[in-house]
PDBQT receptor file of N, H, CA, C and O in Angstrom, charges set to zero:
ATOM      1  N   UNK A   1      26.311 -74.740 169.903  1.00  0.00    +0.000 N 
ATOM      2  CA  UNK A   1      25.246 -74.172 170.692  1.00  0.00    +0.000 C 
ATOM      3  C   UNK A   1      24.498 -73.170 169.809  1.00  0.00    +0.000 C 
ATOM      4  O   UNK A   1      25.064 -72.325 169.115  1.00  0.00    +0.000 OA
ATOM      5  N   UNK A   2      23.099 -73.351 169.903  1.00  0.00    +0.000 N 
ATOM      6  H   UNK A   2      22.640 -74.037 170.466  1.00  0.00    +0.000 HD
ATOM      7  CA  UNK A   2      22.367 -72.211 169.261  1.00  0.00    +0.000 C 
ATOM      8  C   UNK A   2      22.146 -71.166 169.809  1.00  0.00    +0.000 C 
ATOM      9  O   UNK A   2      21.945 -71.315 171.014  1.00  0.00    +0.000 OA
ATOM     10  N   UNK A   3      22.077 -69.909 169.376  1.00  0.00    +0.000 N 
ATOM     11  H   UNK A   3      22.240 -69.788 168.397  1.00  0.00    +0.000 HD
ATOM     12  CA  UNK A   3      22.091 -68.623 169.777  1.00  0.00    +0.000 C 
ATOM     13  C   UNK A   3      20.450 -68.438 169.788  1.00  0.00    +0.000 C 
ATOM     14  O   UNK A   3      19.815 -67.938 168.859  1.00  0.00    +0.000 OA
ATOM     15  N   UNK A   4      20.028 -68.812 170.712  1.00  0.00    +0.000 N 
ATOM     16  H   UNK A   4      20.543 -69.218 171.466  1.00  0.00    +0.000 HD
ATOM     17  CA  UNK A   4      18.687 -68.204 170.926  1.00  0.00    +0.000 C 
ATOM     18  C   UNK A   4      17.846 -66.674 169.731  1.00  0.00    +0.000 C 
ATOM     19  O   UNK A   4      16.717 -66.458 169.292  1.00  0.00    +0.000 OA
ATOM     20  N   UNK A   5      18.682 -66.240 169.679  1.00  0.00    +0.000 N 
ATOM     21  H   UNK A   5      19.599 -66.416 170.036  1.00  0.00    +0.000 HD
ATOM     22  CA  UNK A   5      18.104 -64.880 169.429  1.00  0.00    +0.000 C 
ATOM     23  C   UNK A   5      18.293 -64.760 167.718  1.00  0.00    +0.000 C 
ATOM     24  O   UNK A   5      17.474 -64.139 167.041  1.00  0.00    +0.000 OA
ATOM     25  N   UNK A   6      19.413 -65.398 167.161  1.00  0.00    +0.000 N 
ATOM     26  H   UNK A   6      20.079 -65.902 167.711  1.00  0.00    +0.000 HD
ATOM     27  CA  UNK A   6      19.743 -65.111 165.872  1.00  0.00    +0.000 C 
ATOM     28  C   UNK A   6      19.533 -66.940 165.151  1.00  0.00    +0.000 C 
ATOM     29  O   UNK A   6      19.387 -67.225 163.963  1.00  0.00    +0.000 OA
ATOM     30  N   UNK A   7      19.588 -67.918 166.355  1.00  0.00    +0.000 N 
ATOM     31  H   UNK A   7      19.706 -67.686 167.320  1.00  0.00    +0.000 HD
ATOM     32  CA  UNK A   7      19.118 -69.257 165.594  1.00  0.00    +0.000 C 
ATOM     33  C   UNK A   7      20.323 -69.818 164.623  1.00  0.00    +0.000 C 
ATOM     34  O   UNK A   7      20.118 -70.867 164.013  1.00  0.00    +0.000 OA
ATOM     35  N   UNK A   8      21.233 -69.319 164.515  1.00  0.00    +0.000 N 
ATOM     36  H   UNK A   8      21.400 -68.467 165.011  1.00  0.00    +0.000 HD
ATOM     37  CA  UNK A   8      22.547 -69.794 164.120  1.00  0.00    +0.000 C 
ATOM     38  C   UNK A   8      23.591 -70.456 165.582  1.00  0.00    +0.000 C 
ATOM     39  O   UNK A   8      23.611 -69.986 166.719  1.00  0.00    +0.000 OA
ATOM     40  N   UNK A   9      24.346 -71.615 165.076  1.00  0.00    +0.000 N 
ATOM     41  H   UNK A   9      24.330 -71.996 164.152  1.00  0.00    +0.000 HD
ATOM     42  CA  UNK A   9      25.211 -71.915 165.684  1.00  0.00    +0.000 C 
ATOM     43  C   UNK A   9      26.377 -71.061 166.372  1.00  0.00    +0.000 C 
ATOM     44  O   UNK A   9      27.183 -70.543 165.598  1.00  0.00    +0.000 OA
ATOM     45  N   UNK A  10      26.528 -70.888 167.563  1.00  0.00    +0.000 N 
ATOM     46  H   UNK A  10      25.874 -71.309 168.191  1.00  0.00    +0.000 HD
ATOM     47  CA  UNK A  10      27.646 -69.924 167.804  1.00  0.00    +0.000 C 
ATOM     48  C   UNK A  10      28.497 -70.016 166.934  1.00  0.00    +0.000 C 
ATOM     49  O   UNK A  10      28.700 -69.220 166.018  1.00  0.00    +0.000 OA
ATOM     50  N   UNK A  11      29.297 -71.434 167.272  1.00  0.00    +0.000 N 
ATOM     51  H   UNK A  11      29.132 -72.081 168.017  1.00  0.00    +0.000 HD
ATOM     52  CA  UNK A  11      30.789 -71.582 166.234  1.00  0.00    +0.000 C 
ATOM     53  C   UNK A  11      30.585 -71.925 165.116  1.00  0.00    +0.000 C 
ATOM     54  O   UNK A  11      31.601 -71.832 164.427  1.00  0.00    +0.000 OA
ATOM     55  N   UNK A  12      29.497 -72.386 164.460  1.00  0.00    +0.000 N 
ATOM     56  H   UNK A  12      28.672 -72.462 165.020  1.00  0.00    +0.000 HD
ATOM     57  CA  UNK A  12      29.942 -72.914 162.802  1.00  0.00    +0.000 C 
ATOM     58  C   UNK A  12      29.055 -71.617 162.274  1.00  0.00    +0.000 C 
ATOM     59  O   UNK A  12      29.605 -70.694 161.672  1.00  0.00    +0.000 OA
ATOM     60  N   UNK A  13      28.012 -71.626 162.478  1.00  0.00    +0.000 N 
ATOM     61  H   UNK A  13      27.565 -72.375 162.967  1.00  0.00    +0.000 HD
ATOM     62  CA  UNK A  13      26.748 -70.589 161.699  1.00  0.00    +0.000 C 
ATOM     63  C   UNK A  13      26.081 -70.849 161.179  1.00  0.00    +0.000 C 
ATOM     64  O   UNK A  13      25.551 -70.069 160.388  1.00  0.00    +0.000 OA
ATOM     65  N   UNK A  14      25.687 -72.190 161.325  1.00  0.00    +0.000 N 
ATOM     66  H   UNK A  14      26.118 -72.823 161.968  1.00  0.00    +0.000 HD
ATOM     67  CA  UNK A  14      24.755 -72.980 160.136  1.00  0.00    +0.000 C 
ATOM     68  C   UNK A  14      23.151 -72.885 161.350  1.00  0.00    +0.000 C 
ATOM     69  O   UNK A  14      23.085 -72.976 162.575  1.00  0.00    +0.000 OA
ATOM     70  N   UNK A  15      22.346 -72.725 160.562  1.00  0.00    +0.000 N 
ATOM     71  H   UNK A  15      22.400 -72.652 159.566  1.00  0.00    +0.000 HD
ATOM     72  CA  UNK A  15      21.137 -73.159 160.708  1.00  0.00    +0.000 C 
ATOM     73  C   UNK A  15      20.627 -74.359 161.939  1.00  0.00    +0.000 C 
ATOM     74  O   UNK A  15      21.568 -74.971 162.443  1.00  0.00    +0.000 OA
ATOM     75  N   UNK A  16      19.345 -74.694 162.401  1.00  0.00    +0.000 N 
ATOM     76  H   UNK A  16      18.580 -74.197 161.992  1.00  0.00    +0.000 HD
ATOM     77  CA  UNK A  16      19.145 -75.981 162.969  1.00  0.00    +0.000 C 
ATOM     78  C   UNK A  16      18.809 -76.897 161.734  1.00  0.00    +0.000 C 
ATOM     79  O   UNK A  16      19.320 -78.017 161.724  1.00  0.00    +0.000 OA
ATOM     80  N   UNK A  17      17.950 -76.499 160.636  1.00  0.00    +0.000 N 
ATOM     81  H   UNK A  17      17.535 -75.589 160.644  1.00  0.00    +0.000 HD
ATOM     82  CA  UNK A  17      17.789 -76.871 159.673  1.00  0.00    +0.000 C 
ATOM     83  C   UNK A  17      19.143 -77.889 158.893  1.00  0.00    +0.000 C 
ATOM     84  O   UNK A  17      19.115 -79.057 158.505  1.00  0.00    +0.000 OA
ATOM     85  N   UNK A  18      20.220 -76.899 158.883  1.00  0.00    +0.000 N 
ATOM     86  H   UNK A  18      20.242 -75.950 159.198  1.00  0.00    +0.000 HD
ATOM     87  CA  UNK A  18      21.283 -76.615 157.891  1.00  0.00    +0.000 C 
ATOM     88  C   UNK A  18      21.538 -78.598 158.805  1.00  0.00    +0.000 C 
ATOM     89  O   UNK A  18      21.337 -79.704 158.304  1.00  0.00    +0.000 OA
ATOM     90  N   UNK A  19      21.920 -78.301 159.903  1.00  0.00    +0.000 N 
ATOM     91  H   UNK A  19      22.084 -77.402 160.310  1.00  0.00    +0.000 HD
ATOM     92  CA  UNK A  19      22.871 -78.708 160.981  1.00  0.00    +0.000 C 
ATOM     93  C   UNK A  19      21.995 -80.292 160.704  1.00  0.00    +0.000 C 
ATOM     94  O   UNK A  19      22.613 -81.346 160.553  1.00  0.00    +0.000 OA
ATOM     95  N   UNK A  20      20.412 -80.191 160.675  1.00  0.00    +0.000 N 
ATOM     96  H   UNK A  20      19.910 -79.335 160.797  1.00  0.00    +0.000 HD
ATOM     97  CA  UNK A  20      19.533 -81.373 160.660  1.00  0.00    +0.000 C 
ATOM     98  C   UNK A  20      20.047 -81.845 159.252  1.00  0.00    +0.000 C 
ATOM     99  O   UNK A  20      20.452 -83.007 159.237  1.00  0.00    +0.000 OA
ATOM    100  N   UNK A  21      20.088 -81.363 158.422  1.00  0.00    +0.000 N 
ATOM    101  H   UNK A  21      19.759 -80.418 158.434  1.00  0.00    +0.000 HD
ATOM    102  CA  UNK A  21      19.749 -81.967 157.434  1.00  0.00    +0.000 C 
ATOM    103  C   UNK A  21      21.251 -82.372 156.132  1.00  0.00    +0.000 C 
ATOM    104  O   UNK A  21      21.247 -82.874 155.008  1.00  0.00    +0.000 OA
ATOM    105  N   UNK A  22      22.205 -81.912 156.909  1.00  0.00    +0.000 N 
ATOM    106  H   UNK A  22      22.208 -81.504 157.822  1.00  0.00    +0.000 HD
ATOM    107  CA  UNK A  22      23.937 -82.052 156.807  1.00  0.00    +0.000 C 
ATOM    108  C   UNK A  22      24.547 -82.933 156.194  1.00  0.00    +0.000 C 
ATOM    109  O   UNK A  22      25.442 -82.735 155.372  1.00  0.00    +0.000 OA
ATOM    110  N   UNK A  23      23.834 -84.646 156.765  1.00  0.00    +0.000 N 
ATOM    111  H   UNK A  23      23.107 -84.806 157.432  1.00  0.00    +0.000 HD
ATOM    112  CA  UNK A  23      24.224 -85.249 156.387  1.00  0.00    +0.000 C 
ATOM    113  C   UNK A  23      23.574 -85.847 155.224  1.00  0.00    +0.000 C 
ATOM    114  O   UNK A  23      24.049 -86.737 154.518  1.00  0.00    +0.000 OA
ATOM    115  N   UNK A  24      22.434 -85.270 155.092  1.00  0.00    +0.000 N 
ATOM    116  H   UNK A  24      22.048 -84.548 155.665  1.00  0.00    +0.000 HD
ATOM    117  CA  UNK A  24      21.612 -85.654 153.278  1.00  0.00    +0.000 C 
ATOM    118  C   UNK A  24      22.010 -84.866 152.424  1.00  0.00    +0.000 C 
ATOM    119  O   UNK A  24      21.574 -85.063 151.290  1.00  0.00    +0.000 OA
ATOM    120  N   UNK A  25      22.791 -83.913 152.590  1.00  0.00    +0.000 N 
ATOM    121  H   UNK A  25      23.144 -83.753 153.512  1.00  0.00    +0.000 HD
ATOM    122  CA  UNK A  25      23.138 -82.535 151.911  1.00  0.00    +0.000 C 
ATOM    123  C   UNK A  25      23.615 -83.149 150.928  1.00  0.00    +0.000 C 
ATOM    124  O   UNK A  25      24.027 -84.276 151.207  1.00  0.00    +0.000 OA
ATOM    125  N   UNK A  26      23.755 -82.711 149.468  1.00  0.00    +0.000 N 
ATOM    126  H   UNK A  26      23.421 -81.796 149.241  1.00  0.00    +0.000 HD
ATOM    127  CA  UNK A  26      24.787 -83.187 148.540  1.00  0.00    +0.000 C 
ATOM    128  C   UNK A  26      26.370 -82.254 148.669  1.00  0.00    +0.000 C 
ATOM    129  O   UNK A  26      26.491 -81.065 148.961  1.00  0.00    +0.000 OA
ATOM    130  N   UNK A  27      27.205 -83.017 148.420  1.00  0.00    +0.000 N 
ATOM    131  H   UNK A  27      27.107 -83.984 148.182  1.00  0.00    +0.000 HD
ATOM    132  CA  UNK A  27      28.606 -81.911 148.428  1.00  0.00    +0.000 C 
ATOM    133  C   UNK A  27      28.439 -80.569 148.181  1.00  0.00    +0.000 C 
ATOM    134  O   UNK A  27      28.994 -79.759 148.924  1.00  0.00    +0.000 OA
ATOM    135  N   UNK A  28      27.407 -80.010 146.769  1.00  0.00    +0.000 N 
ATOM    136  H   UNK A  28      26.956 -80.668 146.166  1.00  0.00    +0.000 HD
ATOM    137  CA  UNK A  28      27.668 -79.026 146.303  1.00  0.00    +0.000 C 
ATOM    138  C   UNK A  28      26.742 -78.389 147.121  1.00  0.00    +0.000 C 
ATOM    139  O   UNK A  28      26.747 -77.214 146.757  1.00  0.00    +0.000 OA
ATOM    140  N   UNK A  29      25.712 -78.576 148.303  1.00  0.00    +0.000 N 
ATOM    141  H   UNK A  29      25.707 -79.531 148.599  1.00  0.00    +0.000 HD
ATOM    142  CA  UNK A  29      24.544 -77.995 148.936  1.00  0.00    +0.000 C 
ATOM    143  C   UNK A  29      25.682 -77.590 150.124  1.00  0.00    +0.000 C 
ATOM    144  O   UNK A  29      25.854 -76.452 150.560  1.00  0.00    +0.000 OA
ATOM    145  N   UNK A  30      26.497 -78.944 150.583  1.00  0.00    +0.000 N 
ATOM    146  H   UNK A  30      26.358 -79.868 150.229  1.00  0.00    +0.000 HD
ATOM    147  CA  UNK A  30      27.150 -78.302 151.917  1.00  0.00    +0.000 C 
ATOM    148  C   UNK A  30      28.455 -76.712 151.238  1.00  0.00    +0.000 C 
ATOM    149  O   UNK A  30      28.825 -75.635 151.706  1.00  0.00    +0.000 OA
ATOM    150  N   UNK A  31      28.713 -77.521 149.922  1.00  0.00    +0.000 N 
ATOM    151  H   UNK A  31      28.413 -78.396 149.542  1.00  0.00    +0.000 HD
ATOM    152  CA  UNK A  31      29.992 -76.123 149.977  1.00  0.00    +0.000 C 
ATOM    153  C   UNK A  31      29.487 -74.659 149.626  1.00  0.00    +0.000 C 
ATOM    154  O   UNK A  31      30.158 -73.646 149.428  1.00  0.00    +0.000 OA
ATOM    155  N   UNK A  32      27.595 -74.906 149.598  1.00  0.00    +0.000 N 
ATOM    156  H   UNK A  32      27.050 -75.728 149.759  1.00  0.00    +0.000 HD
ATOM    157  CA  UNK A  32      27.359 -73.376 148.990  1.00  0.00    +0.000 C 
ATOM    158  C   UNK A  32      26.885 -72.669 150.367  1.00  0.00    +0.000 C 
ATOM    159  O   UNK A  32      26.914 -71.473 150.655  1.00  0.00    +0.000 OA
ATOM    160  N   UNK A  33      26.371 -73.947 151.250  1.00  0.00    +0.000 N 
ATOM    161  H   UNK A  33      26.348 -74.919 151.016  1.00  0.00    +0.000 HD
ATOM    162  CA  UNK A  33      26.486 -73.366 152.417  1.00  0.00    +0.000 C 
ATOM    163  C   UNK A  33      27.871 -72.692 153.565  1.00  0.00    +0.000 C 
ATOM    164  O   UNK A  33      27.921 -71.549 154.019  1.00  0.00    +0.000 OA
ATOM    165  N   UNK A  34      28.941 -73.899 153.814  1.00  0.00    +0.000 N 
ATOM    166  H   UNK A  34      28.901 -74.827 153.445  1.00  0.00    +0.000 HD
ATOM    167  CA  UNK A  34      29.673 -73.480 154.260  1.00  0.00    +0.000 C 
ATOM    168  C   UNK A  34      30.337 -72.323 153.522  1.00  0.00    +0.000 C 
ATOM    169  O   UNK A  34      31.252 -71.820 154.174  1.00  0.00    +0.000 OA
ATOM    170  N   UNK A  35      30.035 -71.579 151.915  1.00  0.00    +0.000 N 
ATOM    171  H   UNK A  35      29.291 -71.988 151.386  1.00  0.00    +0.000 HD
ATOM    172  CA  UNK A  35      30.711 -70.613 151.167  1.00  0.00    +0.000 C 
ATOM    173  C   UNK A  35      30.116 -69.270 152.038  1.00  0.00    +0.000 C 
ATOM    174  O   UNK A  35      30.829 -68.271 152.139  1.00  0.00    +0.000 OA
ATOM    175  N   UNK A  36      28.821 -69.315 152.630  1.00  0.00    +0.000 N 
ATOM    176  H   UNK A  36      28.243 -70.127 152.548  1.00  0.00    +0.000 HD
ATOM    177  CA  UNK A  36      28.002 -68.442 152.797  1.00  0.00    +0.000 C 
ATOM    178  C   UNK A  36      28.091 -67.652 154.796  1.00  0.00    +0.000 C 
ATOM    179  O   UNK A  36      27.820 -66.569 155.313  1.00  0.00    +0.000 OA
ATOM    180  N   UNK A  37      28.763 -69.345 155.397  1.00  0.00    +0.000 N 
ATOM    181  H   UNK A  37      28.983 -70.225 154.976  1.00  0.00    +0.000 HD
ATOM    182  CA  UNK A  37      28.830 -68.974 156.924  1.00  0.00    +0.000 C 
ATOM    183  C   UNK A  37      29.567 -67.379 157.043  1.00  0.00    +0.000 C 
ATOM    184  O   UNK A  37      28.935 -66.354 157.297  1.00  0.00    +0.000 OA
ATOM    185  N   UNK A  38      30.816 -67.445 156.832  1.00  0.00    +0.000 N 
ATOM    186  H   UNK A  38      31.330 -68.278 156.625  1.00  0.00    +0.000 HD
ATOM    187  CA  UNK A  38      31.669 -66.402 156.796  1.00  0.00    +0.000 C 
ATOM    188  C   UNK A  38      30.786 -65.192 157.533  1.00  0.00    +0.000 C 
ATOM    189  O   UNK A  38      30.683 -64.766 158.683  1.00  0.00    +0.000 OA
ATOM    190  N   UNK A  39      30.048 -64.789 155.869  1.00  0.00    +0.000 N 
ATOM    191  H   UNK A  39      30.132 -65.136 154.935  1.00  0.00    +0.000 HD
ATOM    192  CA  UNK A  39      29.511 -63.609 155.682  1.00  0.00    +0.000 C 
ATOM    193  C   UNK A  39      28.321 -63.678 157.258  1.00  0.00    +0.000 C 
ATOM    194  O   UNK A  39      28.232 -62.936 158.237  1.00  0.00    +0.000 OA
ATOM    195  N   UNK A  40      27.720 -64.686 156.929  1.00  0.00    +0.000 N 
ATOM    196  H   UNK A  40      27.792 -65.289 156.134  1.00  0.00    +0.000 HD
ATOM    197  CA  UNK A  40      26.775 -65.075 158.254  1.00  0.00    +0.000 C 
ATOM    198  C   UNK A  40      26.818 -64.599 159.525  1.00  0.00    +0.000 C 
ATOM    199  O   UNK A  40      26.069 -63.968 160.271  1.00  0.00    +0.000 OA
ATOM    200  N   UNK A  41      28.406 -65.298 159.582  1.00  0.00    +0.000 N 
ATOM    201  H   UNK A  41      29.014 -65.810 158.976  1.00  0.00    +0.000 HD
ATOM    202  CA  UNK A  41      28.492 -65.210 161.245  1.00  0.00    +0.000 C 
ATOM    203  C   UNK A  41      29.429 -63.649 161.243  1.00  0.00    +0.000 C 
ATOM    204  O   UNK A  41      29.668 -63.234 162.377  1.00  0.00    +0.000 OA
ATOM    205  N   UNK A  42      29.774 -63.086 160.486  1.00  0.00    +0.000 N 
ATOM    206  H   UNK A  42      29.579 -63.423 159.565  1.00  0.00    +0.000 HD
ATOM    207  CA  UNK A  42      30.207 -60.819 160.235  1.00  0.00    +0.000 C 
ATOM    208  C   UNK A  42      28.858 -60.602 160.394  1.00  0.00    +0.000 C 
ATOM    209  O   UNK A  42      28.796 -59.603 161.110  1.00  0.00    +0.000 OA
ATOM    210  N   UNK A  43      27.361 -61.094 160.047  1.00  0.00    +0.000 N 
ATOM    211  H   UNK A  43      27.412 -61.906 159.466  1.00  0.00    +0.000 HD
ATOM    212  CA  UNK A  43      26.288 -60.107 159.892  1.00  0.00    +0.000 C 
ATOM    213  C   UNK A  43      25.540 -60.165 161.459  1.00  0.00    +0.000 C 
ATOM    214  O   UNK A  43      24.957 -59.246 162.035  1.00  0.00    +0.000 OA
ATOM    215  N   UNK A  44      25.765 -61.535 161.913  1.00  0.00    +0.000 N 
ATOM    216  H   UNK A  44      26.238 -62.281 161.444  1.00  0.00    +0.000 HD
ATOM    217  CA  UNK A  44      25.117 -61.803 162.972  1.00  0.00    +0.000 C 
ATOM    218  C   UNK A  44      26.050 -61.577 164.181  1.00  0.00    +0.000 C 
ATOM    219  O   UNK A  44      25.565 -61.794 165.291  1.00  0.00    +0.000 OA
ATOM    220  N   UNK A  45      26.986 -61.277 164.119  1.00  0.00    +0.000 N 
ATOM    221  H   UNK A  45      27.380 -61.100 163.217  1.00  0.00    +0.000 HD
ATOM    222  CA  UNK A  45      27.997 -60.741 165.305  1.00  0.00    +0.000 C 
ATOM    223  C   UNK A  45      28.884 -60.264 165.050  1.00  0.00    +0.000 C 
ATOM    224  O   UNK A  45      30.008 -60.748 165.181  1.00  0.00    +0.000 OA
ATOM    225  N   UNK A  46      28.556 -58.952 164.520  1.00  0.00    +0.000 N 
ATOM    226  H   UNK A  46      27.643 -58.559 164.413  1.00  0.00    +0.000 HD
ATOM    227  CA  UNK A  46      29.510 -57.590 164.329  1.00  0.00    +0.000 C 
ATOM    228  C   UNK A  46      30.092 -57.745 165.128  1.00  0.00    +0.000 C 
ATOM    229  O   UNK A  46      29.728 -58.189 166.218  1.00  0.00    +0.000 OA
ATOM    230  N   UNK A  47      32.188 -57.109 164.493  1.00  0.00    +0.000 N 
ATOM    231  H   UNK A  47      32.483 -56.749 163.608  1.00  0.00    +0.000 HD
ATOM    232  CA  UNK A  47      32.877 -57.175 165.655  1.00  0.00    +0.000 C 
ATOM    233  C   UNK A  47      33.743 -58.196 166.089  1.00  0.00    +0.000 C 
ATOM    234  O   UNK A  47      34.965 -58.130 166.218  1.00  0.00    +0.000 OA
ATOM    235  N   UNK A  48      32.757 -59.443 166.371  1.00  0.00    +0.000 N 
ATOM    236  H   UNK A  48      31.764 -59.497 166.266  1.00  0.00    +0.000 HD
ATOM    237  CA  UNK A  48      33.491 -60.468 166.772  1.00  0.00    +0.000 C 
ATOM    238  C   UNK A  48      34.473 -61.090 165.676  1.00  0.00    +0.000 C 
ATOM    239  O   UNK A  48      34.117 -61.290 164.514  1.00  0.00    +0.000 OA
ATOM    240  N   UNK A  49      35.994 -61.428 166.269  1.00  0.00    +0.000 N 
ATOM    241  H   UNK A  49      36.282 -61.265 167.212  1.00  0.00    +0.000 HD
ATOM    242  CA  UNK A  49      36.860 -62.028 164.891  1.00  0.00    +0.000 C 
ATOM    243  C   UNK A  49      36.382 -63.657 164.978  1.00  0.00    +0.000 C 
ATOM    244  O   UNK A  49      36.113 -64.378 165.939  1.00  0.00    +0.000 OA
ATOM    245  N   UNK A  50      36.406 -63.870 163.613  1.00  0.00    +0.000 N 
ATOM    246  H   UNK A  50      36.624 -63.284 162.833  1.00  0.00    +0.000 HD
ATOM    247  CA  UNK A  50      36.374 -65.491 163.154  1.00  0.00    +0.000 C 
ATOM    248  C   UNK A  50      37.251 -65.842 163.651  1.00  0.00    +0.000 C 
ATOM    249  O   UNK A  50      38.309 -65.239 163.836  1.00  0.00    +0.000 OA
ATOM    250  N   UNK A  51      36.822 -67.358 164.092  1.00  0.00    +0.000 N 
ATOM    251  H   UNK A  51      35.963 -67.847 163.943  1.00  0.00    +0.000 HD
ATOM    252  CA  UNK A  51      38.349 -68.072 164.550  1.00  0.00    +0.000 C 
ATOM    253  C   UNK A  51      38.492 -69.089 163.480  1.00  0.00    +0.000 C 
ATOM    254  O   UNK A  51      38.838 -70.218 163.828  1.00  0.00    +0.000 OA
ATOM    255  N   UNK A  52      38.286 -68.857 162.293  1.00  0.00    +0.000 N 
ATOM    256  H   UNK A  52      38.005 -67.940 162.010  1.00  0.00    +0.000 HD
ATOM    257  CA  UNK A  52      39.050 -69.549 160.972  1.00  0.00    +0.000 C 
ATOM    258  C   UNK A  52      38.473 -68.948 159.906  1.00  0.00    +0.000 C 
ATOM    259  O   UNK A  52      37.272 -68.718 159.771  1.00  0.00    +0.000 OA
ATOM    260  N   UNK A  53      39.602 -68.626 158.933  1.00  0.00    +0.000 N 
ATOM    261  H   UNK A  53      40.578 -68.814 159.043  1.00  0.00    +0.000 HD
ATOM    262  CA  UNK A  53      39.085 -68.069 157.569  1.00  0.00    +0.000 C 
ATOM    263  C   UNK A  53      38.117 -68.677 156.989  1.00  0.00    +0.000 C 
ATOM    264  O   UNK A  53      37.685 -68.264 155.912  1.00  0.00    +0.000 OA
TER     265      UNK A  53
């Protein structure tokens, strides 16, 4: 689900973009993205714990 307000995925954190375009991604496009969610989803919802490292 997209978060209206911040445009990231609740649970993963990727983009609509990110999410559209996923499966053209090359390996090294998806792992620099998924390297980056982490930090993403700490900036965009202080507070809340990750539910996976």
């Amino acid at each position: 689900m997209l978060d209206a307000v911040t445009g990231l995925c609740e649970g993963c954190g990727r983009t609509r973009d990110e999410i559209g375009l996923w499966g053209s991604l090359s390996e090294a496009q998806r792992l620099a993205v998924m390297a980056a969610l982490p930090e993403r989803l700490r900036r965009a919802y202080p507070g809340r714990e990750a539910c996976a490292p």
